[in-house]
C-alpha positions in Angstrom: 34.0 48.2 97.6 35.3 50.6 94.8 33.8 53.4 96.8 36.6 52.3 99.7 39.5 52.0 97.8 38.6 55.4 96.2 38.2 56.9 100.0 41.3 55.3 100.9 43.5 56.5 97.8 41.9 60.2 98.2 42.9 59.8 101.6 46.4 58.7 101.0 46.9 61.0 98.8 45.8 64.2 101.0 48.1 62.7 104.1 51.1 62.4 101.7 50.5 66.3 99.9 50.4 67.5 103.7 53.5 65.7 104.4 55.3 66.7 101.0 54.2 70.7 101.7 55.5 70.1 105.4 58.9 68.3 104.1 59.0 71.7 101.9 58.6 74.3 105.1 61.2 71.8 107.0 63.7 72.3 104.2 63.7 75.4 103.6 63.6 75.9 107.5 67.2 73.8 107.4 68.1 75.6 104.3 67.4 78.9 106.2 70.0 77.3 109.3 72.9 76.1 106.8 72.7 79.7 105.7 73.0 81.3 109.2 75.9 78.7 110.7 77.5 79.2 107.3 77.7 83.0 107.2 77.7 83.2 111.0 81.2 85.5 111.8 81.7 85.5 108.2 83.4 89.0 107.0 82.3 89.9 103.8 85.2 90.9 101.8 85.3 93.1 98.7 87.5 91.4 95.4 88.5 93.9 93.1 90.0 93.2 89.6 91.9 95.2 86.7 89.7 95.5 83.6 90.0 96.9 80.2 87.0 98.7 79.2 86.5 98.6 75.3 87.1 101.3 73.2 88.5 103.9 76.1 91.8 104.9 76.5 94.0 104.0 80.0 93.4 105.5 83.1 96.3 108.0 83.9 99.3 107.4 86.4 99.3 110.3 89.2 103.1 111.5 89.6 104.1 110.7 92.8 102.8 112.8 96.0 99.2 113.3 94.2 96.0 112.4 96.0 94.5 109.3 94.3 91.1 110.2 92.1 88.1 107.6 91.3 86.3 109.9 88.6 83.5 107.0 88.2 82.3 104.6 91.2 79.2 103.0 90.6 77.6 100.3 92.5 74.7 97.8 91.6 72.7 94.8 93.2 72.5 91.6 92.1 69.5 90.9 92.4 67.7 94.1 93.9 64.9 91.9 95.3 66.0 89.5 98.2 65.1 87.4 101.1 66.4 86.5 104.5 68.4 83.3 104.0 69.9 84.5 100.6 73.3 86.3 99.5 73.2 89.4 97.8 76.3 90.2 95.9 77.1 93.8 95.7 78.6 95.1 92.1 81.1 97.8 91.8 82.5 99.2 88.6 85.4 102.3 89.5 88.2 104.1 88.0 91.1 104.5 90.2 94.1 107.3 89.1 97.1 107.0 91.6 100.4 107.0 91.4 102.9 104.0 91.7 104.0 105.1 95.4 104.5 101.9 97.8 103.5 104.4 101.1 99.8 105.0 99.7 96.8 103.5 101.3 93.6 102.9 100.0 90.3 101.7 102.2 87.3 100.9 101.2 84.1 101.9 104.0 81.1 100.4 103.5 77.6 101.2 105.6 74.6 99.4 105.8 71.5 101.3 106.8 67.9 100.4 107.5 65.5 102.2 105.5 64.8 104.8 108.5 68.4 106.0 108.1 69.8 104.1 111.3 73.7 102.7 110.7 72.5 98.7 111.1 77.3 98.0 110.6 80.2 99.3 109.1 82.6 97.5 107.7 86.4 98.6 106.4 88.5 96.9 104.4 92.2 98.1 102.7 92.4 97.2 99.2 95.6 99.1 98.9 97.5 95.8 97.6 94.1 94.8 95.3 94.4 98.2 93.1 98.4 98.6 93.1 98.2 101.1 89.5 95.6 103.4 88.0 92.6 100.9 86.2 89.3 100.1 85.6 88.6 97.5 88.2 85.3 95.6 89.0 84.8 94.2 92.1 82.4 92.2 93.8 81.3 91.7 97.8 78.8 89.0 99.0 76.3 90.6 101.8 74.7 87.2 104.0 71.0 88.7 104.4 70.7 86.7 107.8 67.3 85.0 108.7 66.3 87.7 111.0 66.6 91.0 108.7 62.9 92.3 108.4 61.5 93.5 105.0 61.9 96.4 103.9 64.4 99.1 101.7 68.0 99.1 102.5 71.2 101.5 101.5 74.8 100.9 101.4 76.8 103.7 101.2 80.7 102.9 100.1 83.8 105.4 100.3 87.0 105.6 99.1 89.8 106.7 101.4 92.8 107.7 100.4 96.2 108.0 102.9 99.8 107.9 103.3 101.1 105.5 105.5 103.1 106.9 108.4 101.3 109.9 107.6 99.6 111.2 110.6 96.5 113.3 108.8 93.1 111.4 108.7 92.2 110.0 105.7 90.8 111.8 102.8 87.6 110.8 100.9 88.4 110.4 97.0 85.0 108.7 95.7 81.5 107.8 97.4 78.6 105.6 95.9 75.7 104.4 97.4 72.9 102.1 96.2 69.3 101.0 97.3 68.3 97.0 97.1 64.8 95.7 99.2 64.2 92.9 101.4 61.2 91.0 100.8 59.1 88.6 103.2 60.6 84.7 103.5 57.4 83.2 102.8 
């Protein structure tokens, strides 16, 4: 009789570990969807903010008609290992000298490309009114790595372009940074 109830309870417990480790594939399968209809259409969007850096002394104010500078533009990954389903936030640390002038325009391009070099989007974005006066600024941009991006190593390439509005030149290219970060498999 002990022999049954032993069979049983072995039993039992293999049925319920099966359906546990199946619950677990079925929620991170509806984890993976949230994901998708949540960043589905969704524009990422780059935040900059004004920063002091310790210790160094205050960007410099371009009189007025200079072309704006970025002397340092650096961008990082957080993290640099990811997987479909996730958010990747992109890190930027730059230096912007301009001057004050309302009529000057400042976009921000960003490219994503595969690790064989094709262009997967591009994205542009002004942040003329986000960086108003010569700074340190940090800025951050969360990149949806959708459910059907395939493993591998991927570059984003950013530029800053600089213009005068109304004027009828193409923009000019001040700063350009570009970073690596790796998809890994789901499972």
């Amino acid at each position: 009789m002990k022999e049954i109830t032993a069979n049983r309870h072995a039993g039992l417990f293999v049925l319920l570990l099966t359906g546990m480790l199946g619950g677990c594939a079925s929620i991170s399968s509806f984890s993976c969807d949230m994901h998708e209809s949540q960043t589905r259409g969704v524009k990422p969007v780059t935040t900059y903010t004004l920063t002091t850096p310790q210790g160094s002394a205050a960007p410099r104010t371009l009189p007025a008609g200079s072309v704006a500078q970025a002397p340092v533009y650096k961008i990082t990954f957080k993290p640099g290992f990811t997987k479909p389903c996730t958010t990747l936030t992109l890190h930027k640390d730059v230096i912007i000298e301009r001057s004050d002038e309302a009529g000057v325009i400042l976009t921000e391009i960003r490219e994503f490309y595969a690790e064989n070099g094709t262009l997967i989007t591009t994205a542009t974005q002004d942040i003329s009114n986000q960086v108003k006066r010569s700074g340190a600024y940090v800025a951050t941009t969360q990149l949806p790595i959708p459910k059907s991006a395939p493993p591998g190593k991927y570059k984003i390439v950013s530029k800053l372009m600089y213009e005068r509005h109304g004027n009828r030149r193409a923009p000019m290219p001040i700063s350009r940074a570009e970073g690596n970060f790796y998809i890994i498999p789901l499972e």
